[in-house]
C-alpha positions in Angstrom: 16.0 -34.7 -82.7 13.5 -37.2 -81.8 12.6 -40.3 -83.9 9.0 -40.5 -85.7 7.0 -43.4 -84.1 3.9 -42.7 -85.8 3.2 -41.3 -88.9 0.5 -40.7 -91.0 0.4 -39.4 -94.6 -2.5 -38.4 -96.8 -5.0 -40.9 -95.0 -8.2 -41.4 -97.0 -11.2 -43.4 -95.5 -14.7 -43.7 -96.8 -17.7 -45.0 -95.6 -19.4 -45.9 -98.7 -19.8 -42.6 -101.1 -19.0 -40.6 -97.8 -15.4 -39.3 -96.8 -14.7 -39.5 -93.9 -11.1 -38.7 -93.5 -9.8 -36.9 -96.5 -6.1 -36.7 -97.0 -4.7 -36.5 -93.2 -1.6 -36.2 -92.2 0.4 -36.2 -89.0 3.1 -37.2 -86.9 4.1 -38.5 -83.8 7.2 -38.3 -82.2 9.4 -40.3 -79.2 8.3 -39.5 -76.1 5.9 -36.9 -77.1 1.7 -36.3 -76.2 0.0 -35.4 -79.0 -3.6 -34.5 -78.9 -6.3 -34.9 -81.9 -8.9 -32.5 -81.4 -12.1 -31.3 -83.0 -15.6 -31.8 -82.7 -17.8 -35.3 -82.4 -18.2 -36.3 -86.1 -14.9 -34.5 -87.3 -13.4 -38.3 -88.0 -10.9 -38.4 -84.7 -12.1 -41.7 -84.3 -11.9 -42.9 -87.4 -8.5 -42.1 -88.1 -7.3 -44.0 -85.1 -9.2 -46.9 -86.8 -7.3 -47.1 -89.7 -3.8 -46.8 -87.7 -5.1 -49.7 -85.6 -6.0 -52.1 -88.6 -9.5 -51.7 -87.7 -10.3 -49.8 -90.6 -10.0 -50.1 -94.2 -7.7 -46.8 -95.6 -9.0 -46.2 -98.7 -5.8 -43.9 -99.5 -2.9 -43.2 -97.9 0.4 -44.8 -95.6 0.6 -45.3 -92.0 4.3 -46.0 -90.6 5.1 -47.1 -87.0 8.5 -47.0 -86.0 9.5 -46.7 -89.6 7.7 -49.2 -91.1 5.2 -49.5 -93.1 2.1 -51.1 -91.2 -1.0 -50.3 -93.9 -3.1 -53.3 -93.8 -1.6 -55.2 -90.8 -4.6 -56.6 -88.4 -4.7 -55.0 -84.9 -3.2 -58.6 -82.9 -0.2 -57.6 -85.5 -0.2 -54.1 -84.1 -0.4 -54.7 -80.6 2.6 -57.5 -80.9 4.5 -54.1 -81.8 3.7 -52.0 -79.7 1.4 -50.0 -81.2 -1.7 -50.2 -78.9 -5.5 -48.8 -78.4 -7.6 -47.4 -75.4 -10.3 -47.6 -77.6 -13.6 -45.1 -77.2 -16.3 -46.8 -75.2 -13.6 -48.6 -73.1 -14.7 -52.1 -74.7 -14.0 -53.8 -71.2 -14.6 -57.8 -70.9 -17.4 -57.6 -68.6 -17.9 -60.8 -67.2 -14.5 -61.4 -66.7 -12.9 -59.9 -62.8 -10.7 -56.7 -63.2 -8.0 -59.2 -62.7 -8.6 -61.0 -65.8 -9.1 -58.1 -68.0 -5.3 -57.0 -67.2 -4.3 -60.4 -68.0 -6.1 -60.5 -71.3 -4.4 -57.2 -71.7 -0.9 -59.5 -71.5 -1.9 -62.0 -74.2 0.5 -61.6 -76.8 3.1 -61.3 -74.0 5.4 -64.7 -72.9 7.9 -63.3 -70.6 7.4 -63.8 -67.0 6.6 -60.2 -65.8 2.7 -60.2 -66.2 2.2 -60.3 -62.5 4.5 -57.6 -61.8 2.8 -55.3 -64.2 -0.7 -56.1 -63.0 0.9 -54.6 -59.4 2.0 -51.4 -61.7 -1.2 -50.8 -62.8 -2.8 -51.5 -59.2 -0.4 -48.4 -58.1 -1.7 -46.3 -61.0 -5.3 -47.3 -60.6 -5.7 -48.3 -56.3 -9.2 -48.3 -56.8 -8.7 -50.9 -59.2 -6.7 -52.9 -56.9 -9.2 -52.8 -54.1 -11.8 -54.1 -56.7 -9.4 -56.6 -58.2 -11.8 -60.1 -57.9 -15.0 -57.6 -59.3 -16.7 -58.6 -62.5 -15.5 -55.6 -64.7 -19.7 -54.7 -66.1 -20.4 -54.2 -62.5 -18.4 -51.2 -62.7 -19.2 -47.5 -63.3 -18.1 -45.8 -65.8 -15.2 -44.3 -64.5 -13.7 -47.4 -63.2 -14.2 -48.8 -66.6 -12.4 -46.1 -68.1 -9.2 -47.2 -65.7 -9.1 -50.6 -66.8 -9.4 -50.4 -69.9 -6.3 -48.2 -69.7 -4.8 -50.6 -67.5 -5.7 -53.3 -69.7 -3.7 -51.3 -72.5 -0.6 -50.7 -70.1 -0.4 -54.8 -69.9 0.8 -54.4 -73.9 3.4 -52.8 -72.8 2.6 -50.2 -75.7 5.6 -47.9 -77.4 3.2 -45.9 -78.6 -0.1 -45.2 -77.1 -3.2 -44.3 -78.2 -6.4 -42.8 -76.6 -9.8 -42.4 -78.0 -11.8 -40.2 -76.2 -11.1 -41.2 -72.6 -12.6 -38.4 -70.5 -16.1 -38.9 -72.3 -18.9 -39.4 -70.4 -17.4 -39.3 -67.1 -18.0 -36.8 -63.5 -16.0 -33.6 -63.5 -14.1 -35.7 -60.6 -13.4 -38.6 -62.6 -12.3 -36.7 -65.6 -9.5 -34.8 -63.6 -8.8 -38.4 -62.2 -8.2 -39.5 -66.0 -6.6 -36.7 -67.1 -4.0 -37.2 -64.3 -3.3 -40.5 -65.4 -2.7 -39.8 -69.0 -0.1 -37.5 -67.5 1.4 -39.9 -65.6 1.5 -42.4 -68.5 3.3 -40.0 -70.9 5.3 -39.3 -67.2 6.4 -42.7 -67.2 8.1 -42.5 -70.9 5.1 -43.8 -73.1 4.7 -41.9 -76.0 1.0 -40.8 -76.4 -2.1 -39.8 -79.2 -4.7 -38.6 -77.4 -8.1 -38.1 -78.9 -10.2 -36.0 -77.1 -13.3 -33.3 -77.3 -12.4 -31.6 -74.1 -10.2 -29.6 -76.0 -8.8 -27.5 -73.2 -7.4 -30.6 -70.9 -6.3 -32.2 -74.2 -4.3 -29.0 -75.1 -3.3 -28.3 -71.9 -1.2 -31.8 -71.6 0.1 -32.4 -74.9 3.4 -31.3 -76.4 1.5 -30.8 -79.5 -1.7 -30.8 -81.2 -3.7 -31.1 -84.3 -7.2 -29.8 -84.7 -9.1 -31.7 -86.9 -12.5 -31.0 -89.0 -15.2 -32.5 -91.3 -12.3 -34.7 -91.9 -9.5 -32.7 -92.5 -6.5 -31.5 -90.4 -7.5 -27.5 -90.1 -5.0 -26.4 -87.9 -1.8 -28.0 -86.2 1.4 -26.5 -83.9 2.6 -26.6 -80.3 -0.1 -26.8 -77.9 -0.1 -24.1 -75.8 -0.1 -22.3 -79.1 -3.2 -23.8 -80.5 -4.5 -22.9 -76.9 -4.0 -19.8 -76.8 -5.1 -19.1 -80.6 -8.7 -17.2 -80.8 -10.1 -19.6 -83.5 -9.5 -22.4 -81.3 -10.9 -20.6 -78.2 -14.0 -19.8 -80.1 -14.8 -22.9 -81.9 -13.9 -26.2 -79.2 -13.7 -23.3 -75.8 -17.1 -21.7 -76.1 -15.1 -18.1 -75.8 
């Protein structure tokens, strides 16, 4: 049976008198994709705040690898492993694509950095052939590849993904999608937050659907695909 990396249990966060998250639980198993689903406002993204130290929990425990990592800052996180493409893609933008991979390295000292810059080139040619461009000169797509590269240069054990098809071409979101598979192809073990429910579902081992702060439904994902609540609420059907 495969080990928990990420677990989450009865996560609480408010925003003032508001709940946001109230009581959520989940887990995240080696070598697995699992998808968060559920509408814009449904607290996806913050969840994946308070995993990431980004967020104060107001209830709750969040263990990585089998420890317990509530109140650790994000630099802490990333030094472990733990690491976030976060929604909005957050790119350094007057710094060359270059650059932003490297910053992506930071907390590394080993001498591999350039050898997984060239990785991420082959994941992301585009990137490659842009490699000396100021990163806020590029569109949004583009953006959307570094900043996954940028997470890649963590070297992350556990991987997670806010949102990373939003706002981009019907082209471009088949070309992120793709990746993501490839990631989770390559052994990384994946959360992926996502509103396109059907790509989301369609990738991931497993999924959780997720509502007005709440987990509302959960199971394998070709399951929750197929299910007619599902299809009528996040599929339009």
């Amino acid at each position: 049976m495969a080990s928990s990396m990420l677990k989450v249990a009865d996560l609480r966060v408010a925003y003032g008198g508001i709940q946001a998250v109230k009581g959520v639980s989940f887990e995240v198993n080696q070598g697995e994709l699992v998808c968060l689903i559920g509408a814009n406002g449904a607290g996806k993204t913050t969840t994946l705040k308070a995993i990431t130290g980004t967020q104060i929990m107001a209830a709750g425990s969040i263990e990585f690898m089998g420890r317990n990592i509530k109140g650790q800052g994000a630099w802490d996180l990333v030094k472990q492993g733990l690491v976030m493409v976060p929604e909005g893609r957050g790119v350094f933008s007057r710094m060359t694509i270059t650059e932003n991979l490297q910053m992506g390295a930071f907390v590394r000292s080993d001498g591999e950095i350039d050898a997984d810059i060239e990785m991420v080139f082959g994941i992301f040619p585009r990137l490659k052939e842009r490699r000396d461009q100021l990163a806020g000169t590029l569109s949004g797509g583009e953006q959307q590849m570094l900043a996954m590269g940028r997470a890649l240069m963590a070297r992350p054990k556990v991987l997670l993904m806010d949102e990373p098809s939003m706002g981009l071409s019907p082209l471009m979101v088949d070309k992120i999608f793709e990746v993501v598979a490839d990631i989770h192809g390559r052994g990384t073990t994946v959360l992926l937050v996502e509103q396109n429910a059907s790509r989301a579902l369609g990738l991931a081992d497993r999924g959780y659907v997720m509502d007005s702060g709440e987990i509302t439904m959960s199971g394998d994902a070709k399951t929750l695909l197929a299910d007619p609540r599902v299809r009528a609420a996040y599929l339009g059907e």
